[in-house]
Biopython code that builds the backbone (N, CA, C, O; Angstrom):
import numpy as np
from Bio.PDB.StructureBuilder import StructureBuilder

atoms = [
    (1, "UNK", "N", (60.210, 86.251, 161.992)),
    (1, "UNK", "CA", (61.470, 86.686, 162.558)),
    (1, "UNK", "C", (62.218, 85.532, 163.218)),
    (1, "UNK", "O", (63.445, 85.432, 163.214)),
    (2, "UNK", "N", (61.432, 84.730, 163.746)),
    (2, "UNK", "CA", (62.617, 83.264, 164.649)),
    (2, "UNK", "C", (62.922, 82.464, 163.430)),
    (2, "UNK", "O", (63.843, 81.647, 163.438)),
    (3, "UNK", "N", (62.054, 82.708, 162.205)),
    (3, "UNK", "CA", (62.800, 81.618, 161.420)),
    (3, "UNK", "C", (64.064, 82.144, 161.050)),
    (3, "UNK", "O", (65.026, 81.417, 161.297)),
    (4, "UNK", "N", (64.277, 83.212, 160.527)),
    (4, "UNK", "CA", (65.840, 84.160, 160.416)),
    (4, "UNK", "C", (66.800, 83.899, 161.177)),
    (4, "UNK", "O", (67.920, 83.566, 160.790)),
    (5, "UNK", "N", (66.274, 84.091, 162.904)),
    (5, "UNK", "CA", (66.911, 83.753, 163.910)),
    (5, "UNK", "C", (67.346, 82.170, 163.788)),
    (5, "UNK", "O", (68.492, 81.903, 164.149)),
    (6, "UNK", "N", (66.728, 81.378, 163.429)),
    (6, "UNK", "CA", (66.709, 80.097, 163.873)),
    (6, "UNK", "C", (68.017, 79.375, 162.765)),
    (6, "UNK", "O", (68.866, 78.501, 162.942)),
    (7, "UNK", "N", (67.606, 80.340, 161.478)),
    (7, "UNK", "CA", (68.800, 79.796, 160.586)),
    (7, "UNK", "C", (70.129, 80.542, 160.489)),
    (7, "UNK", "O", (71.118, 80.016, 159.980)),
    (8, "UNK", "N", (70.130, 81.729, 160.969)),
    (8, "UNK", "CA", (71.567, 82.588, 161.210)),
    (8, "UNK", "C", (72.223, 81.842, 162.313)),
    (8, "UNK", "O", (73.451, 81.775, 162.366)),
    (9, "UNK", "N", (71.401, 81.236, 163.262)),
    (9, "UNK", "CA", (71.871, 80.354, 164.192)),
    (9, "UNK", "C", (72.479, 79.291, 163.797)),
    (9, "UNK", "O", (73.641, 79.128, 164.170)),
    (10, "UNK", "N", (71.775, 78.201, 162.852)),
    (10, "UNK", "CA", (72.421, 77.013, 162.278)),
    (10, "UNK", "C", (73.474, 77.470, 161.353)),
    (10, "UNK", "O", (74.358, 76.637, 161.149)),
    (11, "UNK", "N", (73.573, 78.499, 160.803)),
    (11, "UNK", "CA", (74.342, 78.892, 159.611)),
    (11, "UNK", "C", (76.060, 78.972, 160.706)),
    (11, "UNK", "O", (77.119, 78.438, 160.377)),
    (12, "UNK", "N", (75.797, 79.840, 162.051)),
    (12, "UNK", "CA", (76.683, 80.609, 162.183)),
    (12, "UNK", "C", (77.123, 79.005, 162.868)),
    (12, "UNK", "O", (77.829, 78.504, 161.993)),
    (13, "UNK", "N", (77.055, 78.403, 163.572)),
    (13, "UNK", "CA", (77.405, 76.805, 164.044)),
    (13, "UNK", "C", (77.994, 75.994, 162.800)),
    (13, "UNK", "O", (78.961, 75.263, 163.012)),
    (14, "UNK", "N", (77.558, 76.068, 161.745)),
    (14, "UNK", "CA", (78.572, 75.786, 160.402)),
    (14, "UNK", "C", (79.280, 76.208, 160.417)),
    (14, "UNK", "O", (80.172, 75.362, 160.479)),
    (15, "UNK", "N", (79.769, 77.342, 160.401)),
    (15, "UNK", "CA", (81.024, 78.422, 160.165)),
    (15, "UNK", "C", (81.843, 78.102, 161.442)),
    (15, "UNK", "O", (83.050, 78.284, 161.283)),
    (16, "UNK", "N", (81.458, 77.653, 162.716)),
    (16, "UNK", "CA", (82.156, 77.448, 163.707)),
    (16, "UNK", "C", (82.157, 76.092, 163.442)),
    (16, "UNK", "O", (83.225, 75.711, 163.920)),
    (17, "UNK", "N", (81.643, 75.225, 163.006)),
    (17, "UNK", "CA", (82.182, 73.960, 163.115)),
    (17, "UNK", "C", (83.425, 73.399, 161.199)),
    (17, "UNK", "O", (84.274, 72.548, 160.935)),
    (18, "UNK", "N", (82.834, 74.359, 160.561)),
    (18, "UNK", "CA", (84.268, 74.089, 159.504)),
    (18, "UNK", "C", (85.527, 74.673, 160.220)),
    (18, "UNK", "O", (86.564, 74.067, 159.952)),
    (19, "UNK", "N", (85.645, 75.734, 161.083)),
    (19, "UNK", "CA", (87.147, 76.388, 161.745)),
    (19, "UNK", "C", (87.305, 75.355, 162.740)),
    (19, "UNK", "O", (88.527, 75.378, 162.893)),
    (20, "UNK", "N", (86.805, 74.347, 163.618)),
    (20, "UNK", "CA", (86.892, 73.146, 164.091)),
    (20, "UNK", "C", (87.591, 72.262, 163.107)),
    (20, "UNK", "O", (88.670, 71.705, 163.307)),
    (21, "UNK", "N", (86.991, 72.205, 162.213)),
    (21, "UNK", "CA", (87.821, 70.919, 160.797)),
    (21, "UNK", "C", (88.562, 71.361, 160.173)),
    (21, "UNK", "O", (89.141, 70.819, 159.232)),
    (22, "UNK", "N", (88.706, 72.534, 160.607)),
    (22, "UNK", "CA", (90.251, 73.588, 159.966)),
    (22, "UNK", "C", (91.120, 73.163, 160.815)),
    (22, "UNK", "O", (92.222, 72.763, 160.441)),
    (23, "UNK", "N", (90.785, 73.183, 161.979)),
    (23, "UNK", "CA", (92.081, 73.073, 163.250)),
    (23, "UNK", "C", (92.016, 71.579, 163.419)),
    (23, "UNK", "O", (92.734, 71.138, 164.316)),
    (24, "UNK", "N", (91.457, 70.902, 162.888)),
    (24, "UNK", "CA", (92.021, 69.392, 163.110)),
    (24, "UNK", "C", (92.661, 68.865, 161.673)),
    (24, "UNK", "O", (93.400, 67.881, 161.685)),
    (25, "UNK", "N", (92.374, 69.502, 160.522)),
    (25, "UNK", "CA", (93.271, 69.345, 159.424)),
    (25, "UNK", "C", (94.512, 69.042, 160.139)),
    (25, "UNK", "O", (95.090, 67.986, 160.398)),
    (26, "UNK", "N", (94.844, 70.728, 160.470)),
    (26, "UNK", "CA", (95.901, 71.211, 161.124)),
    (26, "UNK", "C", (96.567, 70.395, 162.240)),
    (26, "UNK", "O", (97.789, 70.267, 162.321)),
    (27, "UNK", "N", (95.815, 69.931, 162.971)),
    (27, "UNK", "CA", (96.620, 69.116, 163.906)),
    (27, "UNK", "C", (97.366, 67.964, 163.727)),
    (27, "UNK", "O", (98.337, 67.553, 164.362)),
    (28, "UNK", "N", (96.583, 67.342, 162.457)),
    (28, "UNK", "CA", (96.617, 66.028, 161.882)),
    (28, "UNK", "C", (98.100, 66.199, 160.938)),
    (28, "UNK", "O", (99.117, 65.522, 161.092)),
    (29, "UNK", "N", (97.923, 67.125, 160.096)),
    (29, "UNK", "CA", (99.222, 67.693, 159.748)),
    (29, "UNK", "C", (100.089, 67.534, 160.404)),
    (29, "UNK", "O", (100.839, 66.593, 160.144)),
    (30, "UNK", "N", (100.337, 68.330, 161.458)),
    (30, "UNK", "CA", (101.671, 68.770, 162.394)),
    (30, "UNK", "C", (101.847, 67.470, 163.380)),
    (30, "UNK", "O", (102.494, 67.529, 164.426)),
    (31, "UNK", "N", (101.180, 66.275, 162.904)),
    (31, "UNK", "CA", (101.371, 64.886, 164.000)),
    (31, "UNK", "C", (101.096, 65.163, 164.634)),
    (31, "UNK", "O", (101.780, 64.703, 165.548)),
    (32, "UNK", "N", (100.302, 65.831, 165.029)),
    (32, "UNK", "CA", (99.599, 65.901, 166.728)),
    (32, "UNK", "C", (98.478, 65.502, 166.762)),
    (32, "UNK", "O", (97.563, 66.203, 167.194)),
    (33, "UNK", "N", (98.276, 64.069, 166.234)),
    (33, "UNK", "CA", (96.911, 63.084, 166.291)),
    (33, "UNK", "C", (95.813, 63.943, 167.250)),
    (33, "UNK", "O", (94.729, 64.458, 166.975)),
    (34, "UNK", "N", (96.691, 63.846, 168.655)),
    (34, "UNK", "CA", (95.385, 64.004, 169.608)),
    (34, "UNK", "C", (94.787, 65.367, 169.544)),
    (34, "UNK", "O", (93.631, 65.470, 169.953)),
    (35, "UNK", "N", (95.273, 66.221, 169.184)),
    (35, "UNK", "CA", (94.779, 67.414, 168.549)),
    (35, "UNK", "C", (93.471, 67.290, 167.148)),
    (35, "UNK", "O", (92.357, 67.799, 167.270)),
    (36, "UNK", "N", (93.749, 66.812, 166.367)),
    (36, "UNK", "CA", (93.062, 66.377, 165.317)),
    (36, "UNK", "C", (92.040, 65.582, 165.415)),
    (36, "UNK", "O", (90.980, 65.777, 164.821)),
    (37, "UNK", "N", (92.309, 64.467, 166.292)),
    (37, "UNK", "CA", (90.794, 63.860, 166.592)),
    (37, "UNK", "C", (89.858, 64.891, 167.576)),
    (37, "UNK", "O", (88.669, 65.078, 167.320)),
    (38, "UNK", "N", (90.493, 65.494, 168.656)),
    (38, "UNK", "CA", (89.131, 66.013, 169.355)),
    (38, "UNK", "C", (89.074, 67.383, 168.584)),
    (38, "UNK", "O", (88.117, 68.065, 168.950)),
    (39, "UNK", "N", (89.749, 67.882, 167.740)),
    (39, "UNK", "CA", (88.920, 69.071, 167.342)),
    (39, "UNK", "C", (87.665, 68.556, 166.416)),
    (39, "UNK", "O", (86.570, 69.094, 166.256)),
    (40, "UNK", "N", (88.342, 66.957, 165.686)),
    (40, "UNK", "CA", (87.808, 66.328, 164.799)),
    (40, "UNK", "C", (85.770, 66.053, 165.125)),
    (40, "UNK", "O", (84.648, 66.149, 164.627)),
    (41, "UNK", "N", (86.792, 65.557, 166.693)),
    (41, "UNK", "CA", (84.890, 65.211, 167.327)),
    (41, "UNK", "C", (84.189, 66.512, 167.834)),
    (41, "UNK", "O", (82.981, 66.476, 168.067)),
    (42, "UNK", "N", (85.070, 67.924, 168.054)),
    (42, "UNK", "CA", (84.280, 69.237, 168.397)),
    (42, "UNK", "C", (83.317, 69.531, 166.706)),
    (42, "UNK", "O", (82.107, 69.696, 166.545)),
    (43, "UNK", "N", (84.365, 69.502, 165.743)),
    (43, "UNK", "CA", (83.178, 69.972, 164.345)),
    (43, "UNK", "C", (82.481, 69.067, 164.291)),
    (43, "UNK", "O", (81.401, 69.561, 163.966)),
    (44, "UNK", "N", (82.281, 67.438, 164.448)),
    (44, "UNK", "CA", (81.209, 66.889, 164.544)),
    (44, "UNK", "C", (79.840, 67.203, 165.361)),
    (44, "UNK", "O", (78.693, 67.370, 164.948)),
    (45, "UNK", "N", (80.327, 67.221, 166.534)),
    (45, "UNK", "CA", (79.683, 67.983, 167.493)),
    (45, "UNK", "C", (78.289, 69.005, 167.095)),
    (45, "UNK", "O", (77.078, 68.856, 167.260)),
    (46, "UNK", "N", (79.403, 70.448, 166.299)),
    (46, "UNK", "CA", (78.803, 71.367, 166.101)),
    (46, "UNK", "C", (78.455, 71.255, 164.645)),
    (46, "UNK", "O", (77.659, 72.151, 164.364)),
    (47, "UNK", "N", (78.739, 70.514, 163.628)),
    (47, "UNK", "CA", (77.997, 69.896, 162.828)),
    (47, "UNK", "C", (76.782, 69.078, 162.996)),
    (47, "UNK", "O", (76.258, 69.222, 161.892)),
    (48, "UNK", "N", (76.011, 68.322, 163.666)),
    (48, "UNK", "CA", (74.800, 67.866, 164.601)),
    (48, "UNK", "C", (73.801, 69.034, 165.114)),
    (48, "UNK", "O", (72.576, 69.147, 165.072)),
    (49, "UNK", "N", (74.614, 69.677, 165.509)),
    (49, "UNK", "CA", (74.018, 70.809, 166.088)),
    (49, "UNK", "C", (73.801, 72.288, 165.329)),
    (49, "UNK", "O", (73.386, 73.311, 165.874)),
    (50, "UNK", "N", (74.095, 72.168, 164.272)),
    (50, "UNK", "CA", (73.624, 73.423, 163.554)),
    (50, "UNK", "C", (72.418, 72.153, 162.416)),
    (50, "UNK", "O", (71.319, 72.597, 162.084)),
    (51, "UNK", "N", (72.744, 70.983, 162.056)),
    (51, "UNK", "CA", (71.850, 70.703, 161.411)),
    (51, "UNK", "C", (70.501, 70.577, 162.374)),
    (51, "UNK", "O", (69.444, 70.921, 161.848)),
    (52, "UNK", "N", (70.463, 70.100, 163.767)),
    (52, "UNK", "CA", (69.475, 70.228, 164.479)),
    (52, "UNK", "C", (68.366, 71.423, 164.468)),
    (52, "UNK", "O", (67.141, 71.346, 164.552)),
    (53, "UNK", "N", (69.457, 72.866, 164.299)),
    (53, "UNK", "CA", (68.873, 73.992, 164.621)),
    (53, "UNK", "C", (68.229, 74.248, 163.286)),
    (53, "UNK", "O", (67.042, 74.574, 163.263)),
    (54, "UNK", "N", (69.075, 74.101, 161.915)),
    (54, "UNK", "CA", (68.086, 73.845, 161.024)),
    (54, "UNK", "C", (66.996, 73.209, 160.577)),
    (54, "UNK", "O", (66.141, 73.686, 159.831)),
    (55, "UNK", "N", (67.027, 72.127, 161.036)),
    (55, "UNK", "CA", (65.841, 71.376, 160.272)),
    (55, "UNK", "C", (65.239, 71.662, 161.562)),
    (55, "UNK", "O", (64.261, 72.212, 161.054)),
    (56, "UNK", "N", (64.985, 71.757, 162.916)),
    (56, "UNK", "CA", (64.250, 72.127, 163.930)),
    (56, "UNK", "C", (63.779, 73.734, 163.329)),
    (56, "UNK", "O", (62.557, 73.816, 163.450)),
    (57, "UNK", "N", (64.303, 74.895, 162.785)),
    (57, "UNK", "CA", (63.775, 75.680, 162.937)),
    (57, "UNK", "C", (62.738, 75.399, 161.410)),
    (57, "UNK", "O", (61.570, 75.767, 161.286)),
    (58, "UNK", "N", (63.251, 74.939, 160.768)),
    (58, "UNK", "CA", (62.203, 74.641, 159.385)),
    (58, "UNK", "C", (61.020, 73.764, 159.812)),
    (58, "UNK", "O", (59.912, 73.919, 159.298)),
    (59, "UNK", "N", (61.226, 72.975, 160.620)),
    (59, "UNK", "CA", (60.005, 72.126, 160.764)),
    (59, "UNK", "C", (58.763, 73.356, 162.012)),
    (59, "UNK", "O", (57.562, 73.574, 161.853)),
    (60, "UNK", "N", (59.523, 73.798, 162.927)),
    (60, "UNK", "CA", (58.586, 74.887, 163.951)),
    (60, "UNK", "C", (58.061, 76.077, 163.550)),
    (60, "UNK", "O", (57.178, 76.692, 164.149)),
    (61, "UNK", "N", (58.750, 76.500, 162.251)),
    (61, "UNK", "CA", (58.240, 77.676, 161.758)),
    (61, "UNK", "C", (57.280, 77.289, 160.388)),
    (61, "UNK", "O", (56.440, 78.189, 160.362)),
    (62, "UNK", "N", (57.100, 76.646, 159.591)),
    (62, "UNK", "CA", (56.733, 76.578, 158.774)),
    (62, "UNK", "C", (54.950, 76.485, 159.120)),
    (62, "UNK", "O", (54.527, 75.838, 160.078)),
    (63, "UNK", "N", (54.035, 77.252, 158.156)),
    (63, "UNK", "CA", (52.844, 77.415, 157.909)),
    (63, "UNK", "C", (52.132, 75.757, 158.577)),
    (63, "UNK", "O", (52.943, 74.833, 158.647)),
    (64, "UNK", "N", (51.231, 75.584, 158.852)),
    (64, "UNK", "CA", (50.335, 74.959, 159.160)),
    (64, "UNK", "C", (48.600, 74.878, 158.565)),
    (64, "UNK", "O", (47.652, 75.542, 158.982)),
    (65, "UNK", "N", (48.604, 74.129, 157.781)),
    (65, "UNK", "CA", (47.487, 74.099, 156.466)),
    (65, "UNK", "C", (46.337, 73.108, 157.318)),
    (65, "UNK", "O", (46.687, 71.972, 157.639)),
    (66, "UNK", "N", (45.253, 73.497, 157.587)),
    (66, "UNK", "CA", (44.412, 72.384, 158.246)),
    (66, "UNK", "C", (42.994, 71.753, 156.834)),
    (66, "UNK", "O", (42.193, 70.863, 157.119)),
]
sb = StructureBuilder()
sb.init_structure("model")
sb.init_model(0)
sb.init_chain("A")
sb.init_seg("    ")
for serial, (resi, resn, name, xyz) in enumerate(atoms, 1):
    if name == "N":
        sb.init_residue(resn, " ", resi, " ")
    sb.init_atom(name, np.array(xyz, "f"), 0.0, 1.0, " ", f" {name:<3s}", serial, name[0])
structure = sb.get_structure()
């Protein structure tokens, strides 16, 4: 069950960090640089951080073979 948890988690931090690189498209568009870079560095952000939660939950959940 936490591995489910662990990747609906990283999944849903993707989905929030592409609407981050949606809104800095957007900013970048409409010349509003400074808009565009920090939404730019928020989807980075949460891009880091959903891959964290993924490969962290794949590496903590996975079977253990001795």
């Amino acid at each position: 069950m936490s591995r489910i948890f662990g990747f609906v988690v990283g999944l849903v931090w993707l989905v929030f960090a592409a609407g981050a690189f949606r809104n800095s498209m957007a900013g970048w568009g409409a010349q509003a640089s400074d808009l565009g870079f920090w939404w730019g560095v928020i989807g980075v952000l949460l891009t880091i951080a959903a891959v964290a939660a993924l490969f962290g939950t794949w590496i903590h959940t996975r079977q253990q073979h001795d």
